[in-house]
N, C-alpha and C positions, 0 to 999 in steps of 0.2 A: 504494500500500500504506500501509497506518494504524493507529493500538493506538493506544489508550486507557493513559493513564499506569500506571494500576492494572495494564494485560495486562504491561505492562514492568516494574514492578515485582516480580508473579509471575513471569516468566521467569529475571530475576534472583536474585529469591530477596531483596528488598530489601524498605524499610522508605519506608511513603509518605509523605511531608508535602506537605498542598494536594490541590486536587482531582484525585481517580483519573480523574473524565470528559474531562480536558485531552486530545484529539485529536494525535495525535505522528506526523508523516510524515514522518523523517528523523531521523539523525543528523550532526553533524557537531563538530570543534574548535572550542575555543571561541569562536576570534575571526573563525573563517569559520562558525558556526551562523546560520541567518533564523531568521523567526519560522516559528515549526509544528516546526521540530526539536531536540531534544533533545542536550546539550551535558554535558560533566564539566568538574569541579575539582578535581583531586588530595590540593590543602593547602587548610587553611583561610585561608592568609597569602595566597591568590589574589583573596582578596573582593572588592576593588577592580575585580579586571578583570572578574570575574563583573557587578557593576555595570554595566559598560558594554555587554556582550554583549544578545543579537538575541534569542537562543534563547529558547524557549516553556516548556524544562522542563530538568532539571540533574542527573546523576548526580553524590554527593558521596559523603566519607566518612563513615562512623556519628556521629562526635564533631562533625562540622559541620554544621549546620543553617542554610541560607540563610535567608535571608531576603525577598527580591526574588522569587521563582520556587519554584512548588512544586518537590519534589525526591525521588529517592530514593536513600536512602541504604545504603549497601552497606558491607562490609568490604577487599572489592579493586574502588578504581574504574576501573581497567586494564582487568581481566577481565568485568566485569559490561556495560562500555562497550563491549569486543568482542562479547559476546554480542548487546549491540543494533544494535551495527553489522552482523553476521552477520543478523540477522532481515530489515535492510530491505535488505541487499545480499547476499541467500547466492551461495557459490561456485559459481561452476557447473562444471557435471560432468562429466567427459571424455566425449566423443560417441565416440571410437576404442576399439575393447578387440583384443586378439592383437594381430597379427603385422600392419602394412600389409602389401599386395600390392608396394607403393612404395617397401619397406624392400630393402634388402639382406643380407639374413642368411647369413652361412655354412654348408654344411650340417654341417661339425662344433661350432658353436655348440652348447649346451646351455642352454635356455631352461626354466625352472621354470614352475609350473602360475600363469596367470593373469598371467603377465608381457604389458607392452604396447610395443611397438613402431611407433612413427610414421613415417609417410612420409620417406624421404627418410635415415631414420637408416642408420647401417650397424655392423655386426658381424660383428667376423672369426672366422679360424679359433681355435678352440678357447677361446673368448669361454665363458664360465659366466655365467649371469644368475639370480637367486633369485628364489622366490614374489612374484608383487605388484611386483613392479619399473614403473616407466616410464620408457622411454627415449623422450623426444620428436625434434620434427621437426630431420633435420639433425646428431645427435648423431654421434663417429665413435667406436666402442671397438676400437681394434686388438687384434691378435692374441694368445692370452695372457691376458687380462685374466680377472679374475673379481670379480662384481658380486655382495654380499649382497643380501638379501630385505627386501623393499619400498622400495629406494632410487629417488628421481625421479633422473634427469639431462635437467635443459633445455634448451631447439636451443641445436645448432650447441659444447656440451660437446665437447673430444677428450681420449681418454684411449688415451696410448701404449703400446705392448705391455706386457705383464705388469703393470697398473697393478691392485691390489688394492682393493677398496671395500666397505668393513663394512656390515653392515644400517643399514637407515635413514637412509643417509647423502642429502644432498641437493647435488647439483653444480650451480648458476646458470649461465644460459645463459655461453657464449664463453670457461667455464671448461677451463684447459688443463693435465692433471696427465701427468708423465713426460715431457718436454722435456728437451733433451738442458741438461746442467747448464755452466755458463759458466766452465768449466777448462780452461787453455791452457797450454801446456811453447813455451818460445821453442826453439826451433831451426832452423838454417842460415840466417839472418836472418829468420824465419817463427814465427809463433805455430800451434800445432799442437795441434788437438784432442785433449786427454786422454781416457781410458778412459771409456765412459759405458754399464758395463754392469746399471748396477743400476736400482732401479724407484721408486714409489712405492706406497704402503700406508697406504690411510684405516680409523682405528678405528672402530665401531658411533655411530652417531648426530652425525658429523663433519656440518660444515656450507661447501660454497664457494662465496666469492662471485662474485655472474660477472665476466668479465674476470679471476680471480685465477688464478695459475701457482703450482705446485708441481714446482720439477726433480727429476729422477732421482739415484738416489744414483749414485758413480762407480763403486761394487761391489757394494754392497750396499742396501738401503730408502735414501729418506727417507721419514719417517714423521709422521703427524700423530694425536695420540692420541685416544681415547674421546672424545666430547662436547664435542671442543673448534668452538668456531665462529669463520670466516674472512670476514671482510666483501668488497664488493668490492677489486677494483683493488689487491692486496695479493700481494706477492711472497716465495717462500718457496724459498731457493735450495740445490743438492747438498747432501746427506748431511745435512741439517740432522733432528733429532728432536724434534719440538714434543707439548709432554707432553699428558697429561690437562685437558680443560674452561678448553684456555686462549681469551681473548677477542682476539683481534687485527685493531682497526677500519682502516678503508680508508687504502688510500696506505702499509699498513708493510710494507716493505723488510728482509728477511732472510738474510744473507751464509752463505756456506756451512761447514756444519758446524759450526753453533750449535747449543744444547742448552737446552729450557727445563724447567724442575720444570712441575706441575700447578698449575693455577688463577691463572696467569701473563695479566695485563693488560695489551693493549699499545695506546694509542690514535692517533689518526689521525696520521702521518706517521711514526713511529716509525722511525729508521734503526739498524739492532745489524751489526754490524763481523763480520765470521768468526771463529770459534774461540772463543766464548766460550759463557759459560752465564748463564741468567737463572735466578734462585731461584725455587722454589714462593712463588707468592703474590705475587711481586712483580707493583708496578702503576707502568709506566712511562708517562709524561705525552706530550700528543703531542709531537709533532715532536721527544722526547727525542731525542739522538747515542749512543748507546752504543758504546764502545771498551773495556769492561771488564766485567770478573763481576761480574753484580747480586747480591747477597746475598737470600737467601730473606728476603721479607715487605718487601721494601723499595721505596722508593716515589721513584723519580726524575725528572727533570724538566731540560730546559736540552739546551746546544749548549758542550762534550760533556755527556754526562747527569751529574747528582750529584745528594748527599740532594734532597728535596725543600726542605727546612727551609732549609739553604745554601744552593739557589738563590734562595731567596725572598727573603733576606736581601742577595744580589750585588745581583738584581735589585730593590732598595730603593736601596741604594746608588749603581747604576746612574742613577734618574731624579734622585737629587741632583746627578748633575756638574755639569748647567749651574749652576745656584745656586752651589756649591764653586768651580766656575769665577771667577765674578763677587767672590766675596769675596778668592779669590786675588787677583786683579787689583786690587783696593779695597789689599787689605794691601800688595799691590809697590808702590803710588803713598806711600802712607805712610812704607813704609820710604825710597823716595828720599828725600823732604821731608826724617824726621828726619837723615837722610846729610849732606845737601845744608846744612842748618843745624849741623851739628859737623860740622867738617873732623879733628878730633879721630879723633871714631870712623869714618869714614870712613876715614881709615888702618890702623884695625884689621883691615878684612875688604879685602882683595886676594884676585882668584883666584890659586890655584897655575897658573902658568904652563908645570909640567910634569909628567905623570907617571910612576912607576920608570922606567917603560921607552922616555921621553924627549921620549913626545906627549902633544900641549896635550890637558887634560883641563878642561872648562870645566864640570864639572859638582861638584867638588871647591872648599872656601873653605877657608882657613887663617886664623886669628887674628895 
C-alpha cells in the first residue's frame, strides 16, 4: 500500500512543503522510520534528531518548517500522525457478531440489540448487557452484574457479582473488578474475613487497565468516576471513591477507603496509605509515598510525598553530602592541628563527661 505525499497531506487536512509526488509506504517513529516512510516531530527543538533520521517525509507543526525532508505541516501532529498511521495499518474488524454458540449465557441474562458475545465468554444469571456491547473471548461476568451500552470487555476480564459498568466503558484483558477487599478482624489467634458485601460501580466512559483490580466495597460501592482512566497493573482497594477524569498510570497502589477530588494525577508507582483524601487536581509524582491529605491542586513528589518544591530542594541537598562530607573531615584535621599547637585552648573544650541524668553524653562540649 502507497500515497503520494500530496494524498497525505489531503487526508490530513495539512499544508505541503516539497514535492507532493514523494511515494510514502509507511509510517513509523522517528528513530525506527526507513527510507519510503513517513515520520513526525512534535517540537521544533527536535531538529537535531530529525537530522539524523531514515525517513523519506515528516509530519510537523505549522510554525516549523524543516528543512532536510519535505513535510507537512498540521496543527495537531498526534492526531494527523494517527490518521496516517490508521490509513496504512487500518483496524481490523470483528469477524464474530451475536451470541457464540461457544459462549455460555444465562437464560435470565438480558442482552441488548446488537450486543456480541465471544466464544468461550460467560454470563450469569440476571447479567444486563447494553446496545453495542462486546464481551470477548474468555470474559466471566457473574451474577448480578449490569453492563452499559457499547462497552468492550477483553478475554479473560472477570467481573464479580453485582459489578456495575457505565456506557463506554472499556475493561483490558485479565482485568478483575469486585474481588473480595483485603479486611481482616484478628480473632481466636486467627485473622478472619471481614464483611464483603458491597460491589463495584464504573462511571460512563471509565477506562481498565489489564491486569488492574478494583475491590469490592465492605457494604457498600467502590466506585470509580466519569472519565477517569486506569493504566495497567494498578490497584484500587475496598470502599475507596476515585473521582471524576482522574489519571492513575501503572504500578499505583490504593489503600482502602481513600477518596480522590476530580482531575487527580497519579503517576507510575504511586503508593497512598488508607483513609485519606487526595484534592481535585492534585498531580502526584511517581513513586510518591502518600501518608497524608493532598490538598486540592497540589503537586507532590518523594518517599513520604511532600510539596514538590521541598523535595527538590532535600533532594539538592541530598547529592551534596559526599562533598559536605569531605570538607567536614578537611575542617576536623584542622581543628586538631590548631589544638594540638595551643595547649592553651585545648583546655578550653573538654567533653562533658556526664549528662543530668548521669550518662556519658559525648555528643555535648562545654567551655
Amino acid at each position: 500500500m502507497q500515497a503520494t505525499l500530496a494524498e497525505l497531506a489531503a487526508l490530513v487536512g495539512g499544508h505541503l512543503t516539497g514535492s507532493g509526488d514523494v511515494l510514502i509506504s509507511g509510517a513509523a517513529s522517528l528513530f525506527e522510520a526507513e527510507p519510503g516512510q513517513i515520520t513526525l516531530v512534535d517540537r521544533a527543538d527536535k531538529r537535531q534528531r530529525l537530522e539524523r533520521c531514515r525517513a523519506t517525509a515528516v509530519i510537523a507543526p505549522r510554525e516549523f518548517t524543516p528543512q532536510s525532508l519535505p513535510a507537512i505541516q498540521v496543527d495537531d501532529v498526534h492526531q494527523a500522525f494517527a490518521a496516517v498511521v490508521r490509513w496504512f495499518r487500518p483496524p481490523r474488524e470483528e469477524v464474530c457478531s451475536g451470541v457464540s454458540p461457544l459462549a455460555a449465557v444465562s437464560p435470565s441474562a438480558k442482552l441488548g440489540q446488537e450486543v456480541t458475545v465471544h466464544p468461550f465468554a460467560t454470563v450469569g444469571d440476571d447479567v444486563t448487557i447494553g446496545d453495542g456491547s462486546t464481551i470477548h473471548c474468555g470474559v466471566r461476568i457473574m451474577s448480578g452484574s449490569q453492563i452499559g451500552e457499547k462497552v468492550v470487555i477483553f478475554p479473560n476480564a472477570v467481573l464479580y457479582e453485582n459489578t456495575v459498568v457505565g456506557p463506554r466503558c472499556t475493561i483490558h484483558a485479565n482485568a478483575v473488578l469486585g474481588a473480595y477487599g483485603f479486611g481482616y478482624r484478628f480473632a481466636d489467634g486467627c485473622h478472619v474475613l471481614s464483611a464483603q458485601l458491597g460491589n463495584v460501580v464504573l462511571g460512563a466512559d471509565v477506562e481498565i487497565g489489564a491486569g488492574s483490580t478494583v475491590d469490592r466495597g465492605t457494604y457498600g460501592p467502590t466506585t470509580i468516576g466519569e472519565g477517569t482512566k486506569i493504566d495497567d497493573l494498578v490497584m484500587i482497594a475496598h470502599n475507596c471513591q476515585i473521582g471524576r477524569h482522574n489519571m492513575l498510570c501503572s504500578q499505583v497502589g490504593i489503600a482502602g477507603s481513600t477518596t480522590t477530588g476530580d482531575y487527580v494525577v497519579m503517576a507510575g508507582q504511586v503508593g497512598v496509605r488508607d483513609h485519606v483524601h487526595i484534592g481535585r487536581g492534585a498531580v502526584l509524582g511517581a513513586k510518591a509515598g502518600v501518608s497524608n491529605d493532598v490538598p486540592e491542586g497540589s503537586r507532590v513528589i518523594g518517599i513520604p510525598a511532600t510539596p514538590e518544591r521541598d523535595q527538590k530542594v532535600k533532594q539538592a541537598a541530598f547529592s551534596k553530602l559526599p562533598e559536605m562530607r569531605h570538607e567536614l573531615k578537611q575542617l576536623q584535621r584542622i581543628v586538631a592541628v590548631l589544638l594540638a599547637e595551643s595547649p592553651s585552648a585545648a583546655a578550653q573544650f573538654t567533653l562533658k563527661t556526664a549528662a543530668p541524668n548521669g550518662q556519658p553524653d559525648d555528643h555535648q562540649a562545654v567551655a
